[in-house]
Every structure is written in C-alpha cells, then in structure tokens.
MDAnalysis code that builds the backbone (N, CA, C; Angstrom):
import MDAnalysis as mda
import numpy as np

u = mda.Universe.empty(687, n_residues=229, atom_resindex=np.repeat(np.arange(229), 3), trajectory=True)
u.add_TopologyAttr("name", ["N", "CA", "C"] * 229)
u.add_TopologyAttr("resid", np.arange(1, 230))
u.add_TopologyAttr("resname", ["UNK", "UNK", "UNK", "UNK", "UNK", "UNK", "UNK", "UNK", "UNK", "UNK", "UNK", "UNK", "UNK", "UNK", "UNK", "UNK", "UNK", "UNK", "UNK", "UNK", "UNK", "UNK", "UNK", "UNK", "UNK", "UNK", "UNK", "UNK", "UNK", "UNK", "UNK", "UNK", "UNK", "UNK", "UNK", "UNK", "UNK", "UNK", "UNK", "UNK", "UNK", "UNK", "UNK", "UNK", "UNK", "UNK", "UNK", "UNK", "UNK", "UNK", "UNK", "UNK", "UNK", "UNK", "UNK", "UNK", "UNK", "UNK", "UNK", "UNK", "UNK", "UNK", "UNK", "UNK", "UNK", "UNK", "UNK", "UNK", "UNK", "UNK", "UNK", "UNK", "UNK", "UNK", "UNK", "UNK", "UNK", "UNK", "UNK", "UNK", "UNK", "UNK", "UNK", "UNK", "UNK", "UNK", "UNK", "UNK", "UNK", "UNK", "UNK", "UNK", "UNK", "UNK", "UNK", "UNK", "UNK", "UNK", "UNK", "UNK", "UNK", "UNK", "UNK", "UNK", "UNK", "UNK", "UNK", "UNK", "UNK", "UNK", "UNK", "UNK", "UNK", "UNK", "UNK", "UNK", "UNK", "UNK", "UNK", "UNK", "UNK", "UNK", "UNK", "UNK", "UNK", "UNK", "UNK", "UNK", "UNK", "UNK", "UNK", "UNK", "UNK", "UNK", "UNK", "UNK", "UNK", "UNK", "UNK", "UNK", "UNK", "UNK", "UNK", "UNK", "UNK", "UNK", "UNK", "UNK", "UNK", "UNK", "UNK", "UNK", "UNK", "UNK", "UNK", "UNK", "UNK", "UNK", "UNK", "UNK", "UNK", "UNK", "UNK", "UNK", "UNK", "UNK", "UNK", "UNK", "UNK", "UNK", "UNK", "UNK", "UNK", "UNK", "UNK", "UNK", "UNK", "UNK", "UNK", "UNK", "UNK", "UNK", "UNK", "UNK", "UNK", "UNK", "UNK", "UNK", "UNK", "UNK", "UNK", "UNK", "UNK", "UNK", "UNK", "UNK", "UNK", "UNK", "UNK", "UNK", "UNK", "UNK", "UNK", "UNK", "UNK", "UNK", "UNK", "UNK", "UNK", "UNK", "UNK", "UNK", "UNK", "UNK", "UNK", "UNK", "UNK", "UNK", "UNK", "UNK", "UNK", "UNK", "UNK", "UNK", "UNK", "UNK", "UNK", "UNK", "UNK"])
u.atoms.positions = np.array([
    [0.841, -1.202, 0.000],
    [0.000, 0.000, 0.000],
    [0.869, 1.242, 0.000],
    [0.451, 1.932, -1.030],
    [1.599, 3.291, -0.796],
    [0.556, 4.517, -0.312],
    [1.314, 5.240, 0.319],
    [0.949, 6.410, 1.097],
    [1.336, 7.599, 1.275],
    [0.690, 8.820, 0.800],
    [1.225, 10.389, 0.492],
    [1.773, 11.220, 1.825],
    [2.126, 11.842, 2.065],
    [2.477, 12.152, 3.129],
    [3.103, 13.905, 2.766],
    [2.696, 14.857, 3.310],
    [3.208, 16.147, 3.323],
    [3.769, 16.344, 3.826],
    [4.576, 17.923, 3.601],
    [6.287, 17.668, 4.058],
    [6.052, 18.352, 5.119],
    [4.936, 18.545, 6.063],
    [4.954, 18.643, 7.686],
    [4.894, 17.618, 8.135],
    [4.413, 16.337, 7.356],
    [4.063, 15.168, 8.464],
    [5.857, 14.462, 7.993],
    [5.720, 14.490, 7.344],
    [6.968, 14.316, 6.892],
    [8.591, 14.705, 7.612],
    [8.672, 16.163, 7.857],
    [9.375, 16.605, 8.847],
    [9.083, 15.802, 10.467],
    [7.841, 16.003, 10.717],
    [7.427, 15.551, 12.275],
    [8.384, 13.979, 12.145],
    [7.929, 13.135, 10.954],
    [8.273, 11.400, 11.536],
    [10.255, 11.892, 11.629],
    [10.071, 12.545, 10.556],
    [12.003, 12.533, 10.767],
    [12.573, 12.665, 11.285],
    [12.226, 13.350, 12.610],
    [12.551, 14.322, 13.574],
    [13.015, 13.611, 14.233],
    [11.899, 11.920, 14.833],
    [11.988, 11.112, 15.822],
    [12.845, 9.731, 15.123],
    [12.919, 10.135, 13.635],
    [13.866, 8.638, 13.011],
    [14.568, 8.743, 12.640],
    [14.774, 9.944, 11.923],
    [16.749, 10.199, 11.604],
    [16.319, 9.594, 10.311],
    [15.317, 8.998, 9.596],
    [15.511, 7.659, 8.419],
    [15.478, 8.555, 6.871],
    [15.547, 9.743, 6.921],
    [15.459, 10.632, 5.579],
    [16.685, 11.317, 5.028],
    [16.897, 11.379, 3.976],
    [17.878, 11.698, 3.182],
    [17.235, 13.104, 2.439],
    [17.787, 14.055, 2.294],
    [17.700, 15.343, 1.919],
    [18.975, 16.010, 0.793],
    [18.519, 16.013, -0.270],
    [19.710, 16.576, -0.836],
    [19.056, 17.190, -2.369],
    [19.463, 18.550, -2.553],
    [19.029, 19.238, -3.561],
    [17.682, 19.566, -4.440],
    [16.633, 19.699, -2.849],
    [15.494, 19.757, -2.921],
    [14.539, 18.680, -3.438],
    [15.233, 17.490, -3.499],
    [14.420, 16.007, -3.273],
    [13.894, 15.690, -2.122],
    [13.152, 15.067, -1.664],
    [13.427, 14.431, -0.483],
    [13.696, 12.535, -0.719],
    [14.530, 12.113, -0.083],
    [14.583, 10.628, -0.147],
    [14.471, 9.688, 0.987],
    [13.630, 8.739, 0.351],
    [13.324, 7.801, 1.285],
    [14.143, 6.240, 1.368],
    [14.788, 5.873, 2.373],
    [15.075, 4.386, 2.094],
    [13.920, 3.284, 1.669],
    [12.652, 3.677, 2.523],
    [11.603, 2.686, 2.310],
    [10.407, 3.021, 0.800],
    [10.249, 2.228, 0.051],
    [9.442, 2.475, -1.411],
    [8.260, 2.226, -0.743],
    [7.903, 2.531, 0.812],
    [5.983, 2.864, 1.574],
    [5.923, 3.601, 0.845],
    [6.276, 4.605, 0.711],
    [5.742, 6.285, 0.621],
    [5.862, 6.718, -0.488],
    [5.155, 7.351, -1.426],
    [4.973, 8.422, -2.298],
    [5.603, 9.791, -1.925],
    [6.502, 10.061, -1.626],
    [7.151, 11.782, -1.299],
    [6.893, 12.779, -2.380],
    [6.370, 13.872, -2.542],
    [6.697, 15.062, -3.709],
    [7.024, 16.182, -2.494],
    [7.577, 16.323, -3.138],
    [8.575, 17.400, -2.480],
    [8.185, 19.051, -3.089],
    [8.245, 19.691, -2.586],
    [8.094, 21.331, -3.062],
    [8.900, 21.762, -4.429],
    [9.753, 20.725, -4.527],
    [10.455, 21.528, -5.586],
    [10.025, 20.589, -6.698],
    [9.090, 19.461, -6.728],
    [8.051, 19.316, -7.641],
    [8.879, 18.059, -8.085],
    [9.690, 17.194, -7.007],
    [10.519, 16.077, -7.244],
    [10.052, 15.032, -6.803],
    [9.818, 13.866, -7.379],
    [8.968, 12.810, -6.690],
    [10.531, 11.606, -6.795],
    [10.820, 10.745, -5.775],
    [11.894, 9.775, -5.529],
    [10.887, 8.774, -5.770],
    [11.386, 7.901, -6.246],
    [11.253, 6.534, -7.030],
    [11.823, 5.575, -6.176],
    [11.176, 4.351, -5.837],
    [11.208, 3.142, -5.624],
    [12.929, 2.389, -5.976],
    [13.645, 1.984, -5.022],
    [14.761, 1.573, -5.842],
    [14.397, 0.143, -6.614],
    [14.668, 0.266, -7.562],
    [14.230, -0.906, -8.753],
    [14.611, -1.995, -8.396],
    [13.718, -2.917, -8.884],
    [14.055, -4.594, -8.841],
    [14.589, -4.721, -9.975],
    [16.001, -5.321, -9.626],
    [16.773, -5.963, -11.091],
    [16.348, -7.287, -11.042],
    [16.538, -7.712, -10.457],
    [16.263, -9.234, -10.485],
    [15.284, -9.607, -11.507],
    [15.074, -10.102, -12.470],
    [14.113, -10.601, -13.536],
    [13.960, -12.162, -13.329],
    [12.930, -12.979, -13.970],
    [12.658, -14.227, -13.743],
    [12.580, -14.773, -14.624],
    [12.501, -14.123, -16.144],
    [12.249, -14.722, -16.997],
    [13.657, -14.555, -18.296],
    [14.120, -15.981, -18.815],
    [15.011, -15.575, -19.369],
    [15.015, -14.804, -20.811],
    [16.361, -14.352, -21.337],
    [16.218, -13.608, -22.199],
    [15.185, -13.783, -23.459],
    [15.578, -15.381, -24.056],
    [15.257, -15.652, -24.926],
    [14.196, -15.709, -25.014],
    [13.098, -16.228, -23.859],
    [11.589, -16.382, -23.598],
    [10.861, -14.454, -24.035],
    [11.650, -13.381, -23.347],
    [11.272, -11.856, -23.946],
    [11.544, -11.895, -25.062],
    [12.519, -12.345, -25.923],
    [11.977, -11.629, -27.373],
    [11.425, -12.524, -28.365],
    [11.248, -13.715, -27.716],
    [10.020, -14.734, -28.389],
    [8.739, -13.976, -27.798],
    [8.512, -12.865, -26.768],
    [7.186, -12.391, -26.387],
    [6.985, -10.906, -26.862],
    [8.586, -10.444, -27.306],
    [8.564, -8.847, -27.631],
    [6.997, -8.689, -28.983],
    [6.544, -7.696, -28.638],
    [5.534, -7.310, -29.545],
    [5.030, -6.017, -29.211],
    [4.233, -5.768, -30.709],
    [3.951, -4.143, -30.177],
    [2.152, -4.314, -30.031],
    [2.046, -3.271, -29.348],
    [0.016, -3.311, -28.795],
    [-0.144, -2.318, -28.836],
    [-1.345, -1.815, -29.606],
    [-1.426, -0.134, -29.616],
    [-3.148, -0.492, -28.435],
    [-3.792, -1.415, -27.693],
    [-4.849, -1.247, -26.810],
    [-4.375, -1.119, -25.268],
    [-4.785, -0.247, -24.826],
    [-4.538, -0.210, -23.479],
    [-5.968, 0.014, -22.503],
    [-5.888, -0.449, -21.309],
    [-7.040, -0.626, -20.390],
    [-6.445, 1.187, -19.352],
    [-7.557, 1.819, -19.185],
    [-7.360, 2.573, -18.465],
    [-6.462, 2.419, -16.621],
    [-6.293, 3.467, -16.204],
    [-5.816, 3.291, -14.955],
    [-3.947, 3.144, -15.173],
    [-3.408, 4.036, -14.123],
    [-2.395, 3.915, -13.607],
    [-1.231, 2.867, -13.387],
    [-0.212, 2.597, -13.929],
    [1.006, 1.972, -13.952],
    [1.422, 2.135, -12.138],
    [1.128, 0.934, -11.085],
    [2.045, 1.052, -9.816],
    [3.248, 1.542, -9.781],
    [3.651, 2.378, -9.001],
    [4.620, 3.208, -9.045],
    [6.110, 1.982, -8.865],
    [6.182, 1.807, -7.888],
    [7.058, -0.013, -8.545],
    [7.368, -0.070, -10.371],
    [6.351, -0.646, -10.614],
    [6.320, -0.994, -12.158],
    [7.227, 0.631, -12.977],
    [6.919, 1.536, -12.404],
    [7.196, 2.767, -12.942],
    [8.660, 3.203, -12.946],
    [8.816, 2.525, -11.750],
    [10.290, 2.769, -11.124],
    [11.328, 1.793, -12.168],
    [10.685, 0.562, -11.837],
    [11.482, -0.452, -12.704],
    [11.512, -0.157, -14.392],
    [10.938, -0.072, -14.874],
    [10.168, 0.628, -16.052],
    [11.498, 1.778, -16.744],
    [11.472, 2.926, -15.921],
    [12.563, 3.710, -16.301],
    [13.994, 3.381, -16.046],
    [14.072, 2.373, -14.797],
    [15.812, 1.939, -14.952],
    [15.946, 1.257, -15.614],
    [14.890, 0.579, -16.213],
    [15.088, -0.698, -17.486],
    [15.570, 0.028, -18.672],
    [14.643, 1.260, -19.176],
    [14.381, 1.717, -19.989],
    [16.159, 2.159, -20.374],
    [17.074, 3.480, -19.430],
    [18.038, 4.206, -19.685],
    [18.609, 4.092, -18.285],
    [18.406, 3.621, -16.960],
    [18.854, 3.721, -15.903],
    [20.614, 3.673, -15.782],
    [20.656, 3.812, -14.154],
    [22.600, 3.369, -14.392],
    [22.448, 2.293, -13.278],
    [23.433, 1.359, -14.312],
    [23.720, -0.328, -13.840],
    [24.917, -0.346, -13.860],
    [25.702, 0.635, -13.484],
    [27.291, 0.376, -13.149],
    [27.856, 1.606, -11.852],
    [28.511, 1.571, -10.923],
    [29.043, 2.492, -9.724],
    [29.893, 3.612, -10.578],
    [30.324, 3.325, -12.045],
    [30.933, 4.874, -12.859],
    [29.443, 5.561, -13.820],
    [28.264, 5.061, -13.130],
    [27.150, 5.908, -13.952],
    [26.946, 5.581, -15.298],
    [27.579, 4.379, -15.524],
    [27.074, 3.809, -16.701],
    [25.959, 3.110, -17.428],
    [25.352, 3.193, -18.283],
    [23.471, 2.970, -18.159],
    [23.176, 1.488, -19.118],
    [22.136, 1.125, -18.820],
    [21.570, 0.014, -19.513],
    [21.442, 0.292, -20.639],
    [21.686, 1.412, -21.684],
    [21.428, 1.101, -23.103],
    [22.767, 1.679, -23.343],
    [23.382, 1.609, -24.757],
    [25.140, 2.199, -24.832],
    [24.595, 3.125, -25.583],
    [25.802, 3.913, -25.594],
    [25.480, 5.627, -26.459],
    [26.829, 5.892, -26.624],
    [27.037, 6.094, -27.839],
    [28.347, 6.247, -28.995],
    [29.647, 7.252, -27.720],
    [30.642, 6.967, -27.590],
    [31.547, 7.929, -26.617],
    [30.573, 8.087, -25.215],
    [30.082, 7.517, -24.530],
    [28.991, 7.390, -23.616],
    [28.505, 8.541, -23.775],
    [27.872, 9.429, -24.622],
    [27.688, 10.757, -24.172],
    [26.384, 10.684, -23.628],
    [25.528, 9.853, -23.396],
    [24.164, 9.468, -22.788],
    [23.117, 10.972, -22.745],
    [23.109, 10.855, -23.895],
    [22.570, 12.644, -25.246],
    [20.797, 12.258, -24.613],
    [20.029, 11.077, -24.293],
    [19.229, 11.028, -24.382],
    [18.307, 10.951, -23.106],
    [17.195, 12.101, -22.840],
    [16.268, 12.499, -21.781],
    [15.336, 11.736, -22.016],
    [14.990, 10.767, -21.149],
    [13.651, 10.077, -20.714],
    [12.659, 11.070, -20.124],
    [11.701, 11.653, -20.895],
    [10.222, 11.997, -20.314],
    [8.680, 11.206, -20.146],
    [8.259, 11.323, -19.274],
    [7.301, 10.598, -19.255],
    [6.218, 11.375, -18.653],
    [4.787, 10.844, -19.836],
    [4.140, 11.766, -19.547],
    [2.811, 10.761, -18.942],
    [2.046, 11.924, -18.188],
    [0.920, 10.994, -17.676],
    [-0.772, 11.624, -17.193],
    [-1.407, 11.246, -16.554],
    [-2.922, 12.371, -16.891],
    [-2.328, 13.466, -15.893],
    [-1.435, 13.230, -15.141],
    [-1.244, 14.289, -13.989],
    [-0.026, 14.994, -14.469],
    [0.805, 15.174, -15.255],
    [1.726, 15.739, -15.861],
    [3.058, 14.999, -16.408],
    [3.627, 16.081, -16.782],
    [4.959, 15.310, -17.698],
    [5.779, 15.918, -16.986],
    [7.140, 14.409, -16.525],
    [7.996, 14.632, -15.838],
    [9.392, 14.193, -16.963],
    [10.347, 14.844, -15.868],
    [12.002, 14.323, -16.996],
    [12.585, 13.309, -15.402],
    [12.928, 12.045, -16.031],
    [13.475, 10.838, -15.628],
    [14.846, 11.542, -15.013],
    [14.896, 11.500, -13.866],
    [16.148, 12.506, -13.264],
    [16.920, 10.867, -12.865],
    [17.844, 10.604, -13.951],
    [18.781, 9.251, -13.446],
    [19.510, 9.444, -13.074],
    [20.427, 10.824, -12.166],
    [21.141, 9.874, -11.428],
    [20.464, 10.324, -9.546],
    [19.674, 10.561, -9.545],
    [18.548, 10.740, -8.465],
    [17.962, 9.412, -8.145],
    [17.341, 8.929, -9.538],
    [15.726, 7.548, -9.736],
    [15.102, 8.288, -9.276],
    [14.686, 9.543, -9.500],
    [13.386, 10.317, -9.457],
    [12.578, 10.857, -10.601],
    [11.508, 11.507, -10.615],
    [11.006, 12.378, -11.116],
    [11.013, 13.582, -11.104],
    [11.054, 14.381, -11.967],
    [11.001, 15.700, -11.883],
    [9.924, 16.524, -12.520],
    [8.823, 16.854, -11.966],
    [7.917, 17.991, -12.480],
    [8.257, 18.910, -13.757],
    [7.784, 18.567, -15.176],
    [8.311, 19.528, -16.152],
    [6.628, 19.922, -16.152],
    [5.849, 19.955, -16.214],
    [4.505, 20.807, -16.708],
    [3.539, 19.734, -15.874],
    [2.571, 20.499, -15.724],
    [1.459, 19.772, -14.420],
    [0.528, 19.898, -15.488],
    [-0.002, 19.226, -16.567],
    [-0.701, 18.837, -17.551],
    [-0.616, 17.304, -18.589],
    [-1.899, 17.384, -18.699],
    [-1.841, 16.260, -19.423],
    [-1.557, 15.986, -20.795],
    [-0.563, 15.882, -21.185],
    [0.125, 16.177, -22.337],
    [0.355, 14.874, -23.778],
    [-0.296, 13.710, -22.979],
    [-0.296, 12.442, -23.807],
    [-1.021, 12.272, -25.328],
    [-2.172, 13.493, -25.316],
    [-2.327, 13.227, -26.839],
    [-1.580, 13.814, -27.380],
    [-0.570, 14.668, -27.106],
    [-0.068, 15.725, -27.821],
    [1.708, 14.763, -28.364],
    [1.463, 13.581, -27.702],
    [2.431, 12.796, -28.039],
    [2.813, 11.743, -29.240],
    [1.979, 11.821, -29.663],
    [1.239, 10.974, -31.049],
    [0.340, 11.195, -31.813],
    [-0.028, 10.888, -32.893],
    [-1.056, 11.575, -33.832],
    [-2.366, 10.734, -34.019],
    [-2.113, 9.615, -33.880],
    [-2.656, 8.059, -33.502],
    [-3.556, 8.622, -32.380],
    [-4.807, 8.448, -32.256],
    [-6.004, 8.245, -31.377],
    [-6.109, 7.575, -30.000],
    [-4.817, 6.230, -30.319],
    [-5.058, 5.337, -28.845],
    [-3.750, 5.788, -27.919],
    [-2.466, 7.091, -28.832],
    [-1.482, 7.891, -27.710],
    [-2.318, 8.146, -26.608],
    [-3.575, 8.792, -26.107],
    [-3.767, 9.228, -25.300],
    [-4.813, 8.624, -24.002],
    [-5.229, 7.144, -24.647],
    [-5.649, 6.242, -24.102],
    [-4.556, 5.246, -23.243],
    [-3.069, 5.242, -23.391],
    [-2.535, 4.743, -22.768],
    [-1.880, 5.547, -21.626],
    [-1.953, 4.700, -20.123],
    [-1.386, 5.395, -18.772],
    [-0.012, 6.402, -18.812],
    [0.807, 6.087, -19.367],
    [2.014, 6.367, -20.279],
    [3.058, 6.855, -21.343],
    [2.948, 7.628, -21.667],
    [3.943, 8.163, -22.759],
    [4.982, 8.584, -22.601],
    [6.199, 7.600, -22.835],
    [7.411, 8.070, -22.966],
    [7.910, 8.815, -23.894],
    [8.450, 9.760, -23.848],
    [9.399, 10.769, -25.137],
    [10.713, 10.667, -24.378],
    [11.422, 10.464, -25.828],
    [12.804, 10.352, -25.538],
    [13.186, 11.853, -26.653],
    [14.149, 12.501, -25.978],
    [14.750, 13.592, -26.190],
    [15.995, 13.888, -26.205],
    [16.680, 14.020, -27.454],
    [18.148, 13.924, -27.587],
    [18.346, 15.644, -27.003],
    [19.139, 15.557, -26.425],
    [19.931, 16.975, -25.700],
    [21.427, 17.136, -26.598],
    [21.366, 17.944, -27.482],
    [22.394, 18.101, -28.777],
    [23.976, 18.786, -27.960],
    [23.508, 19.154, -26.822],
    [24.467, 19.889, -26.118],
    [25.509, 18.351, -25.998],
    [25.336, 17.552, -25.472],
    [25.600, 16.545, -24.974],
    [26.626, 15.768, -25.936],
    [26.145, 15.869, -27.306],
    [27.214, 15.606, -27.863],
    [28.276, 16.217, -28.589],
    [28.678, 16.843, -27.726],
    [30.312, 17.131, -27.815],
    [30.790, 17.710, -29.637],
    [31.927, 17.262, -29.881],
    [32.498, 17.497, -31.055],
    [31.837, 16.103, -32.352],
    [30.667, 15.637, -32.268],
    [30.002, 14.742, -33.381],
    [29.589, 15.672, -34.287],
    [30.015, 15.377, -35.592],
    [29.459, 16.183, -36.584],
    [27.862, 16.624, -36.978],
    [27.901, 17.388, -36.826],
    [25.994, 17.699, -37.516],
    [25.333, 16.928, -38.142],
    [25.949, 16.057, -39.173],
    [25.162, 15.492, -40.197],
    [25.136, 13.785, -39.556],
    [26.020, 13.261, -38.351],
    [26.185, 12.407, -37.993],
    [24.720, 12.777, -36.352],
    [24.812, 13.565, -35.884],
    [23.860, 13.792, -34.446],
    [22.732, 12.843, -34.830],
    [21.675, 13.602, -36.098],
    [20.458, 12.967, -35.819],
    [21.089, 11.128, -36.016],
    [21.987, 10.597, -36.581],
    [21.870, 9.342, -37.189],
    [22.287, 8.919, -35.480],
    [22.987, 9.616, -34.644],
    [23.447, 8.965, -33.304],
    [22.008, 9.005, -32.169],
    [21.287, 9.887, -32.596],
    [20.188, 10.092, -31.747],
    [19.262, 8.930, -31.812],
    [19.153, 8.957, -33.210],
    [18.086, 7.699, -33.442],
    [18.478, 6.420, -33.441],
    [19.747, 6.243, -33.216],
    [20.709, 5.039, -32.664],
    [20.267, 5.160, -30.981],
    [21.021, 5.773, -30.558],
    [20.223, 5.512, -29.035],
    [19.069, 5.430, -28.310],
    [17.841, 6.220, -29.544],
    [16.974, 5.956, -28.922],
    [16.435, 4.439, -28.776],
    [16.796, 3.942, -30.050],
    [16.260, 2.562, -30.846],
    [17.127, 1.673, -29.387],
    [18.239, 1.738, -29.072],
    [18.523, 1.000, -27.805],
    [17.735, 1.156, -26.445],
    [17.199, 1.989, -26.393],
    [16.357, 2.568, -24.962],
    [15.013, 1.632, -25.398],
    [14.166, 2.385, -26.545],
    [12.994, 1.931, -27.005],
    [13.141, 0.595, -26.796],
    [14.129, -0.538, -26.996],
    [14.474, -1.712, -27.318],
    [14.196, -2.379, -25.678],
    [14.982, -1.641, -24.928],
    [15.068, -1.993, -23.378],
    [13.640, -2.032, -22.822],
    [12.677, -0.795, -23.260],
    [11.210, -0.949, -22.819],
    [10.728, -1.777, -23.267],
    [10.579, -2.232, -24.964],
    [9.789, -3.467, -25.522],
    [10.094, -4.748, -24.207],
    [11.623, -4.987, -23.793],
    [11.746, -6.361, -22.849],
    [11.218, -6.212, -21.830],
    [11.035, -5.311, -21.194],
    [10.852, -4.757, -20.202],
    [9.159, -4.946, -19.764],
    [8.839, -4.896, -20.980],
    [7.106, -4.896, -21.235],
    [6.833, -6.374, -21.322],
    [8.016, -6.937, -22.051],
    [7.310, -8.552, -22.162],
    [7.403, -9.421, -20.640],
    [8.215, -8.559, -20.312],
    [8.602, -9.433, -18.715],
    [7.754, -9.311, -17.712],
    [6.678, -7.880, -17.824],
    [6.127, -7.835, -17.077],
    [4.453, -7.770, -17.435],
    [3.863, -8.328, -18.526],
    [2.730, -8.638, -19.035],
    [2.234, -7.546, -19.753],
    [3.409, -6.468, -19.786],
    [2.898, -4.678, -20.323],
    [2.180, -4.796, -21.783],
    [1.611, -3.841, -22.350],
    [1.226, -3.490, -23.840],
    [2.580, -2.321, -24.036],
    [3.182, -2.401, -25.418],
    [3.418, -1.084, -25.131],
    [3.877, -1.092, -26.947],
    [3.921, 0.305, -27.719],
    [4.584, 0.548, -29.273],
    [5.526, 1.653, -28.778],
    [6.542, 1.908, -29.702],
    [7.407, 2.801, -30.313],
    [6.785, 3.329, -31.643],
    [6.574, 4.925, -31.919],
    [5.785, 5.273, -32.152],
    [6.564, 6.881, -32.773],
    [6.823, 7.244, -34.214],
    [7.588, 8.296, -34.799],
    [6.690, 9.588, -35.418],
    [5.138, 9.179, -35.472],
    [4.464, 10.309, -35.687],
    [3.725, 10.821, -34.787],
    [4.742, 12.255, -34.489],
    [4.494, 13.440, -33.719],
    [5.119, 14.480, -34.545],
    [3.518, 15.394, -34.077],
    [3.778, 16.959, -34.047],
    [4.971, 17.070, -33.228],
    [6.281, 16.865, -33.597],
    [6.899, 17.691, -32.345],
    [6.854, 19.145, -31.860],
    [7.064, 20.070, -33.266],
    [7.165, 21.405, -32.303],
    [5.763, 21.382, -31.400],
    [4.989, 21.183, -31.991],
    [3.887, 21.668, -30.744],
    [4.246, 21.088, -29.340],
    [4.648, 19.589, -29.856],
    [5.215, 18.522, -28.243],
    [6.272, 19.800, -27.984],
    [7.275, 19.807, -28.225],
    [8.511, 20.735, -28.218],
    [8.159, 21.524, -27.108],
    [7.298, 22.370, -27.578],
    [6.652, 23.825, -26.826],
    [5.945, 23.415, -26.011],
    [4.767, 22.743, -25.597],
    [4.188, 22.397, -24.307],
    [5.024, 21.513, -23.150],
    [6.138, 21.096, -24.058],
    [7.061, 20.352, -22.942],
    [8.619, 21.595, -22.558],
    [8.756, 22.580, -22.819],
    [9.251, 24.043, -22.688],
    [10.655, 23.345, -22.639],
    [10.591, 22.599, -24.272],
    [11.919, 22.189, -24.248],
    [12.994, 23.651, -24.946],
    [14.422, 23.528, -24.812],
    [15.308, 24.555, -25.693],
    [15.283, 24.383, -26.948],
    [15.927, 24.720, -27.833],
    [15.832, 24.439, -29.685],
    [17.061, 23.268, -29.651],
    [18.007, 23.059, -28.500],
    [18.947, 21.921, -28.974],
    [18.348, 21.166, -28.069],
    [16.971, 20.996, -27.813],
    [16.569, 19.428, -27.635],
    [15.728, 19.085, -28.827],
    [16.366, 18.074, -29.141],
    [14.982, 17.179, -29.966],
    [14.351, 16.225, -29.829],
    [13.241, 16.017, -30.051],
    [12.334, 14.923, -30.006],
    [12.792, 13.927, -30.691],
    [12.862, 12.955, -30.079],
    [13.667, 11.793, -31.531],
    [11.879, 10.443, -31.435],
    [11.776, 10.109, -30.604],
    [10.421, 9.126, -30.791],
    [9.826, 9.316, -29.325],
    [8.678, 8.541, -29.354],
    [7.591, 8.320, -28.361],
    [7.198, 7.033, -28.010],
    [6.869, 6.629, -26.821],
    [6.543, 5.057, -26.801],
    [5.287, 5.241, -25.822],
    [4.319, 4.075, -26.339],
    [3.143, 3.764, -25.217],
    [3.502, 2.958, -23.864],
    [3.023, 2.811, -23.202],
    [3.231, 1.583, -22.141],
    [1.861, 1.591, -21.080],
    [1.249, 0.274, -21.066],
    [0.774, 0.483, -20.454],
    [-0.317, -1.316, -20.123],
    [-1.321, -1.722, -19.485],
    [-1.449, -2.595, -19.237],
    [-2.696, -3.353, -20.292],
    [-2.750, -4.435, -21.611],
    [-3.142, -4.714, -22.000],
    [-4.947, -4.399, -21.885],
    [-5.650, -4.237, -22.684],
    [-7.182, -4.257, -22.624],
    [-7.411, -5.488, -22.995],
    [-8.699, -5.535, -22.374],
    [-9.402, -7.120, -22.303],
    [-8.888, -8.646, -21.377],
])
C-alpha cells in the first residue's frame, strides 16, 4: 500500500527517526511505503528490482507491439522499474543500460501521464515535475497515444554531444533511442505490459508544451501500459 504524506508530516516522523535523506530539494526515502513530492516538484522513485525471472530468450520470443490499453495507472514499482530498465545506471561509474556512442548518454527520458509530464532525473531515480498537464495526446497523432497510462518521449539533448558532426547527431540520436525503445519493448514482455514505439508526432507543438530549448529534440515516443481485455 503506498501512502502520500506532506512535508509537515513528513518533517514531524524525521525528527523522531533520523531515516530521511535530503539533498538538492528532493526528499529521499530508504523505504518504497511512501509516495514523497517534495516542493520543488521532485517525486523519488522506488529503488528498482533488477532481479528478472524470466530468461532472455523467452522476452523476445514475447517482444511485440500493442497499440490497446485498459485505463488506470502503472504502480509506481512498475514505474520505477520501467525507467531503470528503460536508460537507468547499472554500473558504480554511472554507466546505463542502453550504450550511447563515446557514452555521451545525449538522451532524456520523459514521461508523460494524466497528472503531468515529468524528466526521468537518473542519477537521483526520481522524477522531476516539467509541466502539471496532461500532455499524452499531444504525443502521437494516432487516437489510442492518449488512451494509454504512459507516454514516454525520448529527447536527444544536442548539447551533450560534444564534437560529433551535424550530419552524424540525428543518425546517433536515433541510434540511441532505438537501444532505450528496445530496453522498454523487454521490459514490457517481462512484465505482461502493452506497449509501441511510435515516430508520428507533431513535435514542435510537443517541443513547446514540454518548454523544451531548440537543442533538444524529439527523436520518438513510446506507449506503455497494461493490455485491454
């Protein structure tokens, strides 16, 4: 059972447990009880279950794409695991589950949902508040984008890569995303998910309601979310 808690009741338990971690206007919890949002519009994430049960080969005999989804909310668990699957870091030098050319790890996990669109803060495992709106149809052009709990946008940050030539960026962007996107498809089969990768979007309009800069780009979008019927 998870449980909200405001940052007076919040202060009061800490007071008497010492059990909270505080650092750069997050708040963090050891225990994944609690739901925390914090004032500065940061929600801490569940530390992820790596452990998987099912072997490789059995996921991409199950990988598939589903554009139906059943209404209702992704458990914050599932959510947690979900994004370290997706781009997380699985090494103590911050190195992540999908590779990216000179590690320059160019690519922002957003995820959007009926209560707003957040940016995947990895090296936190939090959330971060980018717009308190519901921004999921605006993620696809397709009818059932906004029927699913979920919309990931992945966003290449051009700053990020360094001295790569111009005409080489977009071909590296859409290289990494296709490794991330790749990590959610398994990710989905392992855990009974629906989910597509998905290239028609309006971006500037996405662009602008997500108050991205001009050197971010939108590179794709993915559904996720829990099968209908």
């Amino acid at each position: 059972m998870k449980t909200k808690i405001n940052r007076r009741e919040f202060l009061k338990a800490t007071a008497t447990t010492g059990s909270a971690i505080v650092a750069g206007g997050t708040f963090f919890l050891p225990s994944p009880r609690f739901t925390l949002v914090s004032e500065a519009g940061a929600s801490a994430l569940p530390k992820p279950h790596v452990d998987g049960e099912k072997a490789l080969m059995r996921l991409l005999k199950e990988r598939k794409s589903h554009r139906e989804y059943r209404p209702g909310q992704l458990p914050q668990e599932v959510i947690s695991n979900l994004l370290w699957a997706a781009f997380g870091i699985n090494r103590p030098d911050g190195r992540r589950t999908a590779p990216t050319a000179r590690n320059r790890q160019d690519i922002d996990v957003y995820i959007c949902m009926a209560e707003g669109t957040y940016l995947y803060d990895v090296k936190a495992h939090a959330l971060k508040l980018v717009v308190a709106e519901d921004l999921r149809a605006l993620t696809g052009t397709q009818p059932f984008v906004k029927e699913a709990p979920i919309n990931l946008v992945y966003v290449a940050d051009l700053t990020k890569m360094g001295n790569v030539p111009e005409d080489e960026k977009s071909l590296f962007a859409g290289a990494h995303t296709g490794f991330i996107s790749q990590n959610v498809y398994l990710f989905c089969a392992s855990e009974g998910l629906s989910t597509v990768v998905r290239a028609l979007i309006d971006r500037p309009t996405l662009a602008k309601s997500m108050k991205l800069r001009s050197d971010q780009k939108i590179v794709l979008a993915q559904c996720v979310g829990y099968p209908k019927g």
